[in-house]
C-alpha positions in Angstrom: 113.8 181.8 86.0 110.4 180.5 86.4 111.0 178.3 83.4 114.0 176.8 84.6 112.4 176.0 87.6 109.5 174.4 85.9 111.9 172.2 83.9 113.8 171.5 87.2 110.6 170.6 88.9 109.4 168.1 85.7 113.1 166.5 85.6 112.6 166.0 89.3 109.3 164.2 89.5 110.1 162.0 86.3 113.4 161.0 88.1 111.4 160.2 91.4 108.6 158.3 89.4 111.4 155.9 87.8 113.3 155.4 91.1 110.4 152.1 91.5 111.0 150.6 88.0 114.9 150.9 88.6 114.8 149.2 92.3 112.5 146.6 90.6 114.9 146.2 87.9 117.9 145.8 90.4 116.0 143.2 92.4 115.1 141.1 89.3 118.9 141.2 88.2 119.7 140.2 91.9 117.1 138.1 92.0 118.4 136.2 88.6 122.1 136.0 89.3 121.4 133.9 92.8 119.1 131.6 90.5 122.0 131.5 88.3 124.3 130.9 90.8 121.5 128.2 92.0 121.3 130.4 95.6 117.6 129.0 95.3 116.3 129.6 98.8 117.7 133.6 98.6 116.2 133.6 95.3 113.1 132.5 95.9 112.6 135.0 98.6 113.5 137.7 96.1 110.9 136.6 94.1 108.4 136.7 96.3 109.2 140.1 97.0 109.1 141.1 93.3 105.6 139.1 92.5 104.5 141.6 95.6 105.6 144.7 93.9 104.1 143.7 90.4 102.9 140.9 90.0 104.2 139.0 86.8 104.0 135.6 84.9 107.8 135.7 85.0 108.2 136.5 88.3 105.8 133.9 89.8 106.8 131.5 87.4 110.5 132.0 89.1 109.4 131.9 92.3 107.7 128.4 92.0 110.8 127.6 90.0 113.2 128.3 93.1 110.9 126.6 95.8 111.1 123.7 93.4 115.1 123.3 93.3 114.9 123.3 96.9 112.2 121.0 97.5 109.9 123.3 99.4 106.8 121.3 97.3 104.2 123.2 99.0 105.2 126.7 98.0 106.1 125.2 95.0 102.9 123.9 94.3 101.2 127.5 95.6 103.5 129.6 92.7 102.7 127.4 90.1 98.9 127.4 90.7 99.7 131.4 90.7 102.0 130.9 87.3 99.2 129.2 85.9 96.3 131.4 86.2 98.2 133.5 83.9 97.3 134.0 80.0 100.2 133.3 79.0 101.2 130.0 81.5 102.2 127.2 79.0 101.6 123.5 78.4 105.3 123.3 80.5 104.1 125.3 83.5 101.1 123.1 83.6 103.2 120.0 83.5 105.4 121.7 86.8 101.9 122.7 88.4 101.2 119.1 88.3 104.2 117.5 88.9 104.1 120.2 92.2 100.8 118.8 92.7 101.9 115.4 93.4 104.8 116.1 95.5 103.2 118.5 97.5 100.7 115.2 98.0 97.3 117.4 98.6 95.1 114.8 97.2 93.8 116.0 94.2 93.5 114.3 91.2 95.0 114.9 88.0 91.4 115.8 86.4 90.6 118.1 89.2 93.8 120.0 89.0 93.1 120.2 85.5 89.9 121.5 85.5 89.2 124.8 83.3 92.3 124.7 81.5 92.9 123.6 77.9 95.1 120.5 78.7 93.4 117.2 79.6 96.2 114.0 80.8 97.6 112.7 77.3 98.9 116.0 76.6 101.6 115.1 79.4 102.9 112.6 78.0 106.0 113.2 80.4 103.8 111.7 83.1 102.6 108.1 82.9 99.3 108.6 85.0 98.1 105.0 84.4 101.5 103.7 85.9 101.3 106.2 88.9 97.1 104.5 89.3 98.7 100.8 89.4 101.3 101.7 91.9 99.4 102.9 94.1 97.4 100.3 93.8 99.2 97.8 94.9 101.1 99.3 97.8 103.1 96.6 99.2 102.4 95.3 102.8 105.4 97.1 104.3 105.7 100.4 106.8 108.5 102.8 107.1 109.5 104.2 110.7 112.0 106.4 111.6 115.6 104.3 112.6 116.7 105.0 116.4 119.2 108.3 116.5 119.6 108.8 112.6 117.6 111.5 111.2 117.3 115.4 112.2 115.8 119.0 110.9 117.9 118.8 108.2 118.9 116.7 105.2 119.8 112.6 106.2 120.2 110.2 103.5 122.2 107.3 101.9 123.1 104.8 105.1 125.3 102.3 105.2 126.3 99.6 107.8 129.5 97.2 108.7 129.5 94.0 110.0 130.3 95.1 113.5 126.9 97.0 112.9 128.8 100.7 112.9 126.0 102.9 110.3 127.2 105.6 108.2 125.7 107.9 106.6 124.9 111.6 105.2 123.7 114.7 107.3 123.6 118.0 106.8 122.3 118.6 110.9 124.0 121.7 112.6 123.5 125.2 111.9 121.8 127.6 109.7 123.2 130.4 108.9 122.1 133.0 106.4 124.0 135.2 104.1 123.9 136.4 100.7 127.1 134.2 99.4 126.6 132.0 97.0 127.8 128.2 97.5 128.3 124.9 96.1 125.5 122.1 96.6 125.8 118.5 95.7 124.3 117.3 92.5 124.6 120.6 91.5 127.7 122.7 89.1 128.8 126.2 90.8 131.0 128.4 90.1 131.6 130.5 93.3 131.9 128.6 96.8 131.0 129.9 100.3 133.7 128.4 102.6 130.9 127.8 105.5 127.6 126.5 104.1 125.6 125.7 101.2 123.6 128.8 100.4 121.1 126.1 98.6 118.9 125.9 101.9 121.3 128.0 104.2 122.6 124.9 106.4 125.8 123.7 106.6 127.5 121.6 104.0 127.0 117.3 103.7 129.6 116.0 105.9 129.6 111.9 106.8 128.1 110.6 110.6 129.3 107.4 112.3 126.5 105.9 113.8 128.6 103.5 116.1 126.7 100.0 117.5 126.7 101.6 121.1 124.9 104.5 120.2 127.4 107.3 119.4 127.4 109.6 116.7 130.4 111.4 115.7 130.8 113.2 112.9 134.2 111.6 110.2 137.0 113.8 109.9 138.4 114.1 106.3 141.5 115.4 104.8 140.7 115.8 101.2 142.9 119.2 100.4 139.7 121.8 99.8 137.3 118.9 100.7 133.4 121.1 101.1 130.9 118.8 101.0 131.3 114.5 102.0 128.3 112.0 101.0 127.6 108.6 99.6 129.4 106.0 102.5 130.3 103.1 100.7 132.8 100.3 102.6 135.1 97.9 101.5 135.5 96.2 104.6 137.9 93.5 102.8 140.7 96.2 102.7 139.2 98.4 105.2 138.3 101.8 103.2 135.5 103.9 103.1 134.7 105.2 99.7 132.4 108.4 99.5 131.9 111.5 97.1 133.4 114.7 97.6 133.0 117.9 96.4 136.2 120.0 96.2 136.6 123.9 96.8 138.4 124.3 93.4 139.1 128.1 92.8 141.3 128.0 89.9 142.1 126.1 86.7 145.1 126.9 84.3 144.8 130.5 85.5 140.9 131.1 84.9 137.9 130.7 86.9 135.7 130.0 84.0 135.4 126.2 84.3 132.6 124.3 86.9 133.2 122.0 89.4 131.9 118.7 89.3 131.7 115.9 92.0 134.1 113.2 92.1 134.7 110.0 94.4 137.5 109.3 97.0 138.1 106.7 99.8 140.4 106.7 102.7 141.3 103.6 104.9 138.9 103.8 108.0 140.3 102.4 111.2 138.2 100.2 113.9 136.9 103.2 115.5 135.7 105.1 112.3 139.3 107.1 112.1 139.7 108.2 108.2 143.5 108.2 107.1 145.7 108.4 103.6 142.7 109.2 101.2 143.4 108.9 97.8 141.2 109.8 94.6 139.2 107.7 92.3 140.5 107.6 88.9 138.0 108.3 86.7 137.6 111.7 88.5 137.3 114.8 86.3 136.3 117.5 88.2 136.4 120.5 85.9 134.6 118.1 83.3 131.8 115.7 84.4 130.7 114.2 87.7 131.3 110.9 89.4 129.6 110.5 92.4 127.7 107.9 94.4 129.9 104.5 94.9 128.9 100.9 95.9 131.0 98.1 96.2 130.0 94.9 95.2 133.5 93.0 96.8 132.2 89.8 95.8 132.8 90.4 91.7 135.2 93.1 92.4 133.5 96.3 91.0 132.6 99.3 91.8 129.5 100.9 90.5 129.0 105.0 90.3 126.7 107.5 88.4 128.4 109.5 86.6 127.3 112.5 83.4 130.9 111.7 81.6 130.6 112.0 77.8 129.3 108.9 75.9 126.7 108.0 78.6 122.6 107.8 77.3 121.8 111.4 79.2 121.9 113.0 82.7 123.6 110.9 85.0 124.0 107.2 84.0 125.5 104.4 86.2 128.8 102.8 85.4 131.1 100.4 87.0 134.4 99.5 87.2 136.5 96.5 88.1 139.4 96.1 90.8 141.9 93.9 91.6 143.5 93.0 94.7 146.0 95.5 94.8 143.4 98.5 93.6 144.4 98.5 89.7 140.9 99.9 88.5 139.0 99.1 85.1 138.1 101.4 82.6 134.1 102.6 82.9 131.6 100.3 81.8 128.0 101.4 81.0 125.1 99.6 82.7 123.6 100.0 78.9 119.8 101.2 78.3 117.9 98.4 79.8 119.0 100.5 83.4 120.1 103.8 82.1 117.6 106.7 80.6 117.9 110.2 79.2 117.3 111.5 82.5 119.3 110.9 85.7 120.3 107.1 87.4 122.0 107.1 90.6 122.5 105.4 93.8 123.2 101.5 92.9 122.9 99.3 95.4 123.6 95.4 94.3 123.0 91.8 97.0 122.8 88.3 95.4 120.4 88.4 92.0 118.9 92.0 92.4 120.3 95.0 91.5 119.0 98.3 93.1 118.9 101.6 91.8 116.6 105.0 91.4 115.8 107.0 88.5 113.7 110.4 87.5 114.0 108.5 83.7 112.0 105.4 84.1 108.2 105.2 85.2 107.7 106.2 88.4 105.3 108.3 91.0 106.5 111.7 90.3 110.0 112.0 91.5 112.9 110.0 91.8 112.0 106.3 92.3 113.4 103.2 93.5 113.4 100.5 91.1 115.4 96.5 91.1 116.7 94.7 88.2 117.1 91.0 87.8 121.3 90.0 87.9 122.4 87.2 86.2 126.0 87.4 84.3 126.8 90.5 84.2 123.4 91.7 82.7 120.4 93.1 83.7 116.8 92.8 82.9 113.0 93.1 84.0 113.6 96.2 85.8 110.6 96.8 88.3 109.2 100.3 90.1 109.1 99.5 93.8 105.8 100.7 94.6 104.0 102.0 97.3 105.4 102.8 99.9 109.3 102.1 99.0 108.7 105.0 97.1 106.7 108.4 97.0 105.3 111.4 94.7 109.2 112.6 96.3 112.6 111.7 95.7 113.0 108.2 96.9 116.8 106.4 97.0 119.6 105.6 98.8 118.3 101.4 98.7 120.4 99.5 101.5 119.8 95.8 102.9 122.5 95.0 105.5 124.2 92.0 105.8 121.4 90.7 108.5 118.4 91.8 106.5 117.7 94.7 107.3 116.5 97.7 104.9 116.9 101.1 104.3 115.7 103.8 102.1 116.1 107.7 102.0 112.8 109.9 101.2 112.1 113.7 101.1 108.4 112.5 101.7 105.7 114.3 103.4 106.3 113.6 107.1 109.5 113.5 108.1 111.7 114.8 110.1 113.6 116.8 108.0 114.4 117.7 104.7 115.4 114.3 104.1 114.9 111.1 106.1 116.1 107.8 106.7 113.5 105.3 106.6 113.9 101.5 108.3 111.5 99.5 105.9 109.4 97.0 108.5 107.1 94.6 106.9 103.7 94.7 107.9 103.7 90.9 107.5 103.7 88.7 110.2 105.6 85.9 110.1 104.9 81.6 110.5 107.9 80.1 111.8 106.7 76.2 112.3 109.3 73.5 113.0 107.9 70.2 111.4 109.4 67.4 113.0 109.5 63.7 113.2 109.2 61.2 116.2 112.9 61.7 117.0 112.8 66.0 117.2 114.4 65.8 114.0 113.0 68.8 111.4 111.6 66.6 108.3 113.4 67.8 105.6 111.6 66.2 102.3 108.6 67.4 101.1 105.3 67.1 102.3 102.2 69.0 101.7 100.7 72.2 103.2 97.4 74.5 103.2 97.1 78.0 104.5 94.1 79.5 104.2 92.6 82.8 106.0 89.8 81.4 108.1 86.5 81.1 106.6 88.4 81.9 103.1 89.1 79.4 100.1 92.0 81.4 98.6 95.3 79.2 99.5 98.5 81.4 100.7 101.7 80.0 99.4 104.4 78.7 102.4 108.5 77.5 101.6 110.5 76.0 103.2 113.2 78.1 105.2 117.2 76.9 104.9 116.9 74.5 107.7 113.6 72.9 106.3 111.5 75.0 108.9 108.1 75.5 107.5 107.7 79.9 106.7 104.6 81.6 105.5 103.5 85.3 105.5 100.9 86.3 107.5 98.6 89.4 107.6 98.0 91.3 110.6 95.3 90.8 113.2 93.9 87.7 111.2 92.9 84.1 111.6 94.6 81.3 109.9 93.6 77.5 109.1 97.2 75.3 108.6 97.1 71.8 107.1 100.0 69.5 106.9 100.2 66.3 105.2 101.9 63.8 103.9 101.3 60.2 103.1 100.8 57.6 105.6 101.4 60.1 108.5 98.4 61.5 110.5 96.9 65.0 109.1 97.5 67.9 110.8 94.7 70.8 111.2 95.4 73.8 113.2 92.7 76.2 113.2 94.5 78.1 116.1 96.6 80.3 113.8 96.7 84.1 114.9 98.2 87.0 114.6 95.8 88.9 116.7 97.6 90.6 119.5 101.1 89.0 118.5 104.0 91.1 119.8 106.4 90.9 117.3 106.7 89.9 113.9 107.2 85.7 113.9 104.5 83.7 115.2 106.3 80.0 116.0 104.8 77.0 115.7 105.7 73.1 117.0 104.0 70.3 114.8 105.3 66.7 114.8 104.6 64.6 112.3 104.0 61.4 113.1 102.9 58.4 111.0 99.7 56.4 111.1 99.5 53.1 113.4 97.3 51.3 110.5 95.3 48.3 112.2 96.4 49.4 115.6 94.5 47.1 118.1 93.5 49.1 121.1 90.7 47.7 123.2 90.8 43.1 122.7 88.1 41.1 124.9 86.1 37.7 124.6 82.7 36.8 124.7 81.9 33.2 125.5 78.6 31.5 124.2 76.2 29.0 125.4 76.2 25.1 123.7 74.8 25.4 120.2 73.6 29.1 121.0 74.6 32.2 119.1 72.6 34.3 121.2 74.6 36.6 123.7 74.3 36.2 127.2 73.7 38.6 130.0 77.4 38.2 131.1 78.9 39.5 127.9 76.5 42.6 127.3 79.0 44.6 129.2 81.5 43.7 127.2 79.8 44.6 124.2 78.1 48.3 125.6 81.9 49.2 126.8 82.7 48.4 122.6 79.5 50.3 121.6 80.1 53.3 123.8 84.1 53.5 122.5 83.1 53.1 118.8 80.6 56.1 119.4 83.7 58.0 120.9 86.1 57.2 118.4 85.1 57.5 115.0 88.3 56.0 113.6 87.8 53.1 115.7 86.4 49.5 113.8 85.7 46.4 115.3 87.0 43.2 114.1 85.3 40.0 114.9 86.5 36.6 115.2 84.0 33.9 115.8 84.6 30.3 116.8 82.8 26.6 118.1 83.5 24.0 120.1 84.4 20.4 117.7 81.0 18.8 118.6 78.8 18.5 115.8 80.2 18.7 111.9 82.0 20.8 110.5 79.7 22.8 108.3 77.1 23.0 111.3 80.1 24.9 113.0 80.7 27.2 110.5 77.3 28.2 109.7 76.9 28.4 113.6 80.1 30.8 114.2 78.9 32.7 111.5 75.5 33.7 113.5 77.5 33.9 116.6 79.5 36.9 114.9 76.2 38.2 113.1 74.9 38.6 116.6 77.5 40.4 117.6 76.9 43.1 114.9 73.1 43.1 115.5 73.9 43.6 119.5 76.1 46.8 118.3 73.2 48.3 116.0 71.1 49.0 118.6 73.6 51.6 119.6 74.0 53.3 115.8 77.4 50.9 115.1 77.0 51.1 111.1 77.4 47.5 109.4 80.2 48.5 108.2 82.7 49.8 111.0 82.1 46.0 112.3 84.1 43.3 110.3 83.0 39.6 110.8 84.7 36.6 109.9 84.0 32.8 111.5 85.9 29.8 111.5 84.0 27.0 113.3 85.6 24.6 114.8 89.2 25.4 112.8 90.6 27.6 115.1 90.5 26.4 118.4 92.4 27.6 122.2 92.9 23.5 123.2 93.2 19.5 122.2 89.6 19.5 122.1 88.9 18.2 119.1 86.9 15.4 117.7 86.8 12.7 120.0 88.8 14.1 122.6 87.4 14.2 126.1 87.5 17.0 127.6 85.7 19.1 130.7 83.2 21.7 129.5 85.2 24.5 131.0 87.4 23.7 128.0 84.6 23.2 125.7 83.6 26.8 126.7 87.2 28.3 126.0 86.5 27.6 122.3 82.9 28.8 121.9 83.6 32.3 121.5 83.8 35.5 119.6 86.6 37.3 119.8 86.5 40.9 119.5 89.2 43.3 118.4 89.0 47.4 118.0 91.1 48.8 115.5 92.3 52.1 114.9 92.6 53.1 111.5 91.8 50.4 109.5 92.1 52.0 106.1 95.2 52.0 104.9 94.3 54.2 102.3 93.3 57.0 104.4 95.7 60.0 105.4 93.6 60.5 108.7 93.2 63.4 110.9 95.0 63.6 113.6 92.2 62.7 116.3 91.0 65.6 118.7 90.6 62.9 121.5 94.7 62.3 120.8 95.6 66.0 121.2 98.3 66.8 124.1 99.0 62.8 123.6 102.6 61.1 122.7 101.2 60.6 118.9 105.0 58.4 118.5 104.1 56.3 121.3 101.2 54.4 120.0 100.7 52.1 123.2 100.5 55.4 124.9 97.8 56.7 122.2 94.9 54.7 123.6 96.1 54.6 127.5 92.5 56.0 128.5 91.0 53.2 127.1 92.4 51.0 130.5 92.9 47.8 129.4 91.7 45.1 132.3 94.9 42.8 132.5 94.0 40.4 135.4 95.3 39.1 138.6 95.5 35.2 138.8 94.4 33.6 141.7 95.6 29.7 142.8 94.1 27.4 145.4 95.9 26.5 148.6 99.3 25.1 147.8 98.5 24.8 144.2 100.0 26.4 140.9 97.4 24.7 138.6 95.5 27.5 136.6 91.4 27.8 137.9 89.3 27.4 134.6 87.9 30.9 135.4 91.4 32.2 134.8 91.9 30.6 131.7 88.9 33.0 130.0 90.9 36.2 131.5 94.5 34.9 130.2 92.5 33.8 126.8 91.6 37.6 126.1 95.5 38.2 127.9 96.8 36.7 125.1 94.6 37.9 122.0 95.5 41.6 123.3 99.4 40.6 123.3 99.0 39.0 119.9 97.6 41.8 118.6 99.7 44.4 120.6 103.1 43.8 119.7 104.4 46.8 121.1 103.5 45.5 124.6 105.4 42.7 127.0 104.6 41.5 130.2 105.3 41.4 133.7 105.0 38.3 135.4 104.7 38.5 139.5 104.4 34.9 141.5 102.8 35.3 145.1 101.8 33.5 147.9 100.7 33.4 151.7 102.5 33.4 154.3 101.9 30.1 155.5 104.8 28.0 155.1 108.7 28.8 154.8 110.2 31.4 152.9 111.9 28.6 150.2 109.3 26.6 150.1 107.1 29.4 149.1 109.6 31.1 146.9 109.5 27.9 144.5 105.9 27.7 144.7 105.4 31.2 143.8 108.2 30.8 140.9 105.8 27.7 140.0 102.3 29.7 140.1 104.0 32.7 137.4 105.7 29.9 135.4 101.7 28.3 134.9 100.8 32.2 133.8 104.0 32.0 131.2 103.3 28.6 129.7 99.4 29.0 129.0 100.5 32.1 127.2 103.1 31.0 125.2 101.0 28.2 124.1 98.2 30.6 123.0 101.1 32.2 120.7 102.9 34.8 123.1 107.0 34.9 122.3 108.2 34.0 125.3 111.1 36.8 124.8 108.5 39.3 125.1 107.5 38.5 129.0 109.8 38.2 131.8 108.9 36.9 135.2 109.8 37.0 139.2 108.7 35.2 141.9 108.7 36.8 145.3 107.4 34.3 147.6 105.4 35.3 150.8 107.3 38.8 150.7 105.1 41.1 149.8 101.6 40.1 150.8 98.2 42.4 149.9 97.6 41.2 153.9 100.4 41.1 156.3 98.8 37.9 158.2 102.1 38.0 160.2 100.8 41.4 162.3 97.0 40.8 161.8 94.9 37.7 162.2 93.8 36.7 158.3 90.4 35.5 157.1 90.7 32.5 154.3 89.7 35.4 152.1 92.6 37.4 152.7 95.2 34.3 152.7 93.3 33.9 148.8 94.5 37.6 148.1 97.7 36.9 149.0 98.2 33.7 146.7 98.1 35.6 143.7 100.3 36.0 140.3 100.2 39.5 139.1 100.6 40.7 135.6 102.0 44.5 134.6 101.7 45.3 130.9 105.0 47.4 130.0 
């Protein structure tokens, strides 16, 4: 007895001492058959639990493994940095530890997460670390911000929009539930199916959201017959259908349920309201052999372009597209061919004009799945191009969209969202420079001229193009100061150095320039400056005349003077000549004293050649006439080099630059008033010196005319006086047209006694004020 009950005793405590391993056992097998049946998040939780009890390579190594499927980065990165501290962690769980490493973005570099283990970078040749250093060094100058009433906790990705601006895309929002069940996940095979969730991350199955233009989300209604999971919108607005991938709730095949389920592509006519009706299946479904998933339609070549891992492709998923006709007869399945497809998985394309969108885990990228574009030209594709910073991250990055008005989209697990996955709205961190060139008639000049953007206080010139209605466009950085030249030949220079985008609201900073061309030789200031018998020296009655000249030369750099000088006939010929030439010599030594430069003053003479009356050689005439001819005349010019492209003047900013008889209305020319004797209409020699300069400014201003006004007193009767004034502007008219003025370009009225300066009719008048009254007045127009 005592022996059987020492036997008893020892079968007992071995039993109890092998109830741990057998419970460990049954939680491993557990734990494997949900990580078979890619339960990931239940599995990685079993794990856990197992790592606590004894802590294995195996068991951490399957725990990192797990967080990783369901992109829980930071615990993944946590197991695998356990996995590795392990003797016997291998080259391959030093490749996930840094591949965790750089999705869980911490920061650290590839040679500090290497440190004290046997593997340095080239022995990961899997990762291209140099391509991951140049992409994030040139992050492009865009941000990406969360779209208005989009994302959620969960899982958003893959948008799409119509043209009524109705988005649609893919959410997983709603409930989570737990259970044990295993379940079907997108992008993923399975064998057994939960009927109310995807025991992946525990939240409900993908279903399809309609994001409507005034703000309401609904959830589509499909009727796919065993229809679990909906994803992928694509629209083919032509024939109004909404194509999207499905995955099916297939239990049985041919009598056996050893077969996996694949995802395949349908599309259902979608009403105006987002109302899905008679859906039909794509037919290059297989679902029990390969996947088709992921549609875009390109309706402007008629295809349709998928991912898809049927037999024949390069590896993984590879994209594919079909063609279509009118009445929905489909292609066969074309290969997009190596230059886009890899060994590892394509998806998502996304196609608009010449670029071609996709993302792959098989080309270079950051880490995880990238973004990349393709050139498109004739079918084919070429040069294809990582995105970059920040279109995509160390994550999964895809789900490319532009809509029809410019807008972009991307989808992103990335640190910092909302929920499992995002929806990103990509922004540019550009400013914008909207400037409307125009010409003097508010038309946009459409040919080319030249332009210079510079940062301020920067050499480096920024490029600028031309927008489809010629507007002038340029990118500009934030908070920054610009410099703008425009140019083009013959037309006045334009130099903004007002150009900011400090403080702009918004994205477009708009500009107004006009372009206007140069007045070359424009005369703007004319007057005469009379000279004594055989003198060249300037008298005290011109010296205003020439300090007014001095002091607007000083102001206007672009401003020359021209100088005409002239004699009297008495004495001979040469003697004139030489003597008109000192008269305009003095002229220039006057205008030195106040810095004029030699060469801004332009001298000719003429003697005795050029003069204002008959008196010539043995004519007599009175000296007031003899005075009319001894004389400089003096000209300022605007821009006299033709050969310059000049500046538009500071002084001329705010002016009508297309009105150039406005340009120079500061400059106030004197245009006189013309006083007559009693009863007379004969023109005093006094007045002859104010209508000689009257007439040089209309010669050389052709853009001007002139008003002519006849007055008189009001002594005498109305008609009397009518005729006499009609007489006094008709004097005005015919010494001017003699001195050269068309006589179409002045127009004249005589109005008698009627509107005095004086009213001598109410008030008694002084001879002085019956002399204001006999007047002819003159209005440059």
């Amino acid at each position: 007895m005592r022996k059987f009950l020492i036997t008893a005793v020892f079968a007992l405590l071995m039993g109890l001492s092998a109830l741990p391993l057998h419970a460990q056992n049954s939680l491993l097998r557990y734990a494997d058959k949900q990580f078979e049946l890619e339960n990931f998040s239940h599995a990685a939780a079993l794990y856990e639990q197992a790592h606590d009890r004894k802590p294995t390579h195996a068991n951490a190594q399957k725990a990192a493994l797990s967080y990783q499927n369901i992109q829980e980065y930071e615990k993944s990165f946590e197991w695998w940095k356990t996995t590795i501290a392990y003797e016997e962690a291998s080259r391959e769980d030093f490749l996930n530890y840094l591949l965790a490493a750089m999705k869980a973005e911490n920061g650290m570099t590839s040679q500090e997460l290497l440190v004290g283990s046997p593997f340095k970078e080239s022995a990961f040749p899997e990762i291209n670390f140099d391509k991951i250093r140049e992409l994030n060094d040139k992050k492009a100058n865009v941000k990406l911000v969360q779209p208005k009433g989009i994302n959620s906790d969960g899982s958003d990705f893959r948008i799409t929009e119509d043209k009524e601006g109705n988005k649609y895309f893919t959410s997983d929002r709603g409930s989570v539930f737990l259970s044990e069940k295993p379940a079907v996940r997108l992008d993923a095979k399975s064998k057994v199916f939960s009927e109310e969730k995807s025991d992946l991350n525990d939240r409900e199955y993908f279903g399809i959201y309609r994001y409507s233009n005034s703000d309401d989300l609904n959830k589509m209604t499909f009727d796919v017959p065993g229809g679990l999971v909906y994803s992928d919108p694509s629209l083919m607005e032509s024939k109004n259908l909404l194509f999207y991938t499905t995955f099916r709730n297939i239990r049985k095949v041919n009598k056996t349920r050893e077969f996996e389920v694949h995802p395949e592509i349908f599309f259902s006519t979608i009403s105006a309201n987002g109302t899905l009706s008679d859906n039909k299946a794509f037919p290059i479904n297989d679902a029990t052999k390969y996947g088709v998933m992921h549609p875009f339609i390109d309706e402007k070549e008629k295809k349709i372009y998928f991912s898809s891992d049927m037999p024949g492709g390069l590896g993984g998923f590879d994209l594919y597209y079909v063609t279509y006709d009118n009445d929905l007869n489909f292609g066969n399945p074309v290969n997009l061919g190596s230059s886009v497809n890899t060994v590892d998985d394509e998806s998502h394309p996304f196609i608009m004009g010449e670029k071609f969108f996709f993302s792959s885990k098989g080309h270079d990228g950051l880490g995880g799945m990238d973004i990349f574009q393709a050139s498109y030209a004739n079918g084919s594709f070429g040069n294809i191009e990582n995105m970059g910073v920040p279109f995509n991250s160390p994550r999964d990055d895809f789900g490319y969209f532009i809509t029809s008005k410019g807008k972009r989209y991307l989808s992103s697990d990335r640190k910092g969202g909302m929920g499992l996955d995002d929806i990103y709205l990509i922004e540019d961190l550009n400013k914008y420079l909207l400037a409307r060139v125009t010409d003097c008639n508010g038309n946009v000049i459409s040919e080319e001229f030249e332009t210079t953007l510079t940062i301020k206080n920067q050499n480096e010139n920024l490029p600028t193009r031309r927008g489809t209605k010629s507007e002038l466009l340029g990118d500009l950085l934030p908070e920054t100061d610009y410099t703008l030249t425009i140019s083009k030949k013959g037309y006045f220079r334009i130099n903004d150095h007002d150009i900011s985008t400090k403080g702009l609201q918004g994205d477009t900073l708009r500009k107004e320039y006009r372009l206007a061309p140069i007045p070359y030789n424009m005369p703007v200031f004319v007057d005469i400056v009379y000279y004594d018998l055989d003198k060249s020296q300037i008298r005290a009655n011109a010296q205003p005349t020439l300090d007014k000249i001095a002091d607007l030369m000083n102001k206007y750099s672009f401003i020359d003077l021209k100088v005409g000088s002239h004699t009297d006939a008495r004495a001979s010929k040469e003697y004139n000549e030489a003597l008109s030439e000192r008269r305009a010599n003095a002229v220039r030594e006057y205008l030195a004293k106040y810095n004029i430069p030699e060469s801004r003053v332009k001298l000719d003479w003429f003697g005795e050649e050029k003069r204002t009356n008959d008196c010539g050689d043995g004519v007599s005439c009175p000296e007031t006439e003899h005075q009319l001819n001894r004389r400089s005349e003096l000209v300022l010019e605007a821009f006299p080099d033709k050969n310059i492209d000049y500046d538009l003047p500071a002084e001329l900013m705010g002016k009508d630059i297309c009105d150039p008889a406005a340009l120079f209305s500061a400059l106030n020319h004197d245009v006189p008033t013309i006083y007559f004797d009693f009863d007379k209409a004969t023109l005093r020699p006094v007045h002859k010196t104010e209508l000689e300069r009257l007439a040089l400014l209309l010669q050389r201003m052709q853009g001007m005319n002139l008003q002519i006004e006849g007055h008189t007193d009001q002594r005498g009767n109305e008609e009397y006086n009518l005729k006499l004034s009609e007489r006094r502007a008709k004097a005005v008219m015919d010494y001017l047209v003699k001195r050269g003025v068309e006589l179409d370009r002045m127009s004249s009225e005589w109005l008698g006694k009627t509107k005095p300066v004086h009213d001598c009719g109410t008030v008694p008048c002084t001879e002085s004020m019956h002399q204001m009254n006999r007047r002819t007045e003159l209005q440059l127009k």
